[in-house]
C-alpha positions, 0 to 999 in steps of 0.5 A: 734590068728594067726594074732595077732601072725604073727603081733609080728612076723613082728614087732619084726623083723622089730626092728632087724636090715636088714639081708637077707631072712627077706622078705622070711621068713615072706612070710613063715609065711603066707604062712604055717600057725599058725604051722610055729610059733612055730619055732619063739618061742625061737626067739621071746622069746629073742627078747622080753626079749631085748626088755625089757632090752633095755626099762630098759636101762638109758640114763646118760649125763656127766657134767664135771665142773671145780669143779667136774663131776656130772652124771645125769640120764635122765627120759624117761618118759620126752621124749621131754626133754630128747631128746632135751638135749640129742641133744644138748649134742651131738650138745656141745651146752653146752660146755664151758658155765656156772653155772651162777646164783648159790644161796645156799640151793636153786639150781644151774642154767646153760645152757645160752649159752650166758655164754660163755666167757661173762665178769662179769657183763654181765647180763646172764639167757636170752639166749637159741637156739631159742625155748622151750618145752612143759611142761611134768609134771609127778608129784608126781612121780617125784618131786624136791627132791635134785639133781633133774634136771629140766627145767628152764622157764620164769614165768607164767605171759609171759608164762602161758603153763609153757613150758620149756627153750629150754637149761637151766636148775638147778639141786636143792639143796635146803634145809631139812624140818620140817614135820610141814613146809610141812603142811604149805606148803600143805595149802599154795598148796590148796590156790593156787591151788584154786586161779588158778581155780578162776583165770580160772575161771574169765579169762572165764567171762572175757567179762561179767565182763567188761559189769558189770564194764562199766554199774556200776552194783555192784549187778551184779557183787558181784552175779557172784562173788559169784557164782565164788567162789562157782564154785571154791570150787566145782572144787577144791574138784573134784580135791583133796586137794593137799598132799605130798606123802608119798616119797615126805614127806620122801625126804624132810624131809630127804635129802631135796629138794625145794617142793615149785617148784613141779608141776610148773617146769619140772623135766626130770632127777637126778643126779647119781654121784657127788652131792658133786660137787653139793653141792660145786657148791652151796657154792660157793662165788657168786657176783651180780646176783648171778653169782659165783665170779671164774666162773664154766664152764661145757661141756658135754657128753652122757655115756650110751644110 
């Protein structure tokens, strides 16, 4: 117990920003024993109630737009992302680019940085700083209901990991559903979800069906299809048919949302304050490539940390 004790002591401390004596009082504690502890008590009792404060305290990242200023709150259970758009913020990498590809009741996309001061015309939705994110998908906690934030990134084809743009980004609007439509949905989810297990599946027997094609062996090859298929359906029921929860089938069925992206693309944030201006944005006239036709500019800042 003592040194699990002194071993708090010395952490708690050590996130207490430098003053004098630290090194002496530590020295104390081993020196006198567990009984020195019980002076610690009020402190340590504080430092862990602050603690607990400062892990309840949400990151907010302003987006002034010509349209309004939208709040969003950032997730902390999406480090990376946070973090990188957190940086970027404070970097004003964001200022002064646009909400370039706008469709309504879908989303609202921005974060191109080759949007700034770019003509119309200029095809956009390319640029970035250089890099990308590892994919954090904490679903079904958080899913795409409206006014989710979530990562941009290119498709599976080129980009099979899903990781993230480094800097673009939409907030969703999308639209209200049927509770029959999310049952389709549940369907469409379960063929798909079987398709990518196949599809790994064959990805892994890539080589031995190759040596099936050449040799012209249709026996062959319908046999490991078929046991393909029953490979499949087994890791598909290990896995689970996929389902909305119970807030998930809630959101869209109120509020509204695009459950058709869940699970494929990163959500790291919602907003806080101004889906009015989200939904402003999102009725907007848009021209070719969906760009709006009076441009929607941004800049960004961190509230609250």
């Amino acid at each position: 117990m003592l040194a699990g004790s002194v071993i708090l002591v010395v952490v708690l401390l050590a996130l207490l920003p430098a003053a004098e004596g630290v090194g002496i009082v530590l020295s104390h504690v081993y020196a006198e024993g567990s009984s020195i502890l019980i002076g610690f008590l009020p402190l340590i009792s504080f430092l862990t109630a602050l603690l607990i404060l400062c892990s309840l305290v949400s990151i907010f990242v302003r987006i002034k737009t010509t349209e309004g200023d939208i709040v969003v709150r950032l997730y902390d259970e999406t480090p990376k992302h946070r973090d990188n758009f957190i940086k970027l913020v404070k970097e004003e990498f964001f200022n002064g680019t646009l909400f370039h590809r706008v469709i309504k009741d879908f989303m609202i996309h921005g974060g191109d940085p080759d949007s700034k001061n770019a003509p119309q015309g200029k095809r956009l939705g390319t640029g970035g700083p250089g890099y990308t994110i590892p994919a954090e998908f904490v679903y079904p906690k958080y899913f795409h209901k409206r006014g989710a934030l979530s990562a941009a990134r290119l498709a599976d084809q080129v980009n099979p990991e899903r990781e993230s743009s480094g800097s673009q980004f939409y907030i969703v609007w999308g639209k209200v559903y049927k509770p029959q439509e999310l049952k389709q949905m549940e369907r469409q989810m379960e063929m798909q979800q079987e398709q990518a297990i196949f599809n790994q599946l064959v990805q892994a027997h890539r080589d031995e069906i190759l040596d099936l094609r050449i040799n012209r062996d249709r026996a062959g090859l319908q046999q490991l299809q078929d046991q393909l298929v029953e490979e499949t359906q087994k890791k598909s029921k290990e896995i689970g048919t996929p389902k909305f929860t119970d807030e998930q089938l809630k959101a869209y069925t109120t509020i509204g949302g695009t459950p058709f992206l869940d699970n494929q693309y990163t959500v790291f944030g919602e907003v806080e304050e101004g889906l009015d201006v989200v939904e402003k944005i999102q009725n907007t006239e848009t021209l070719r490539d969906d760009r709006p036709k009076n441009d929607v500019s941004m800049t960004m800042e961190v509230v609250e940390e």
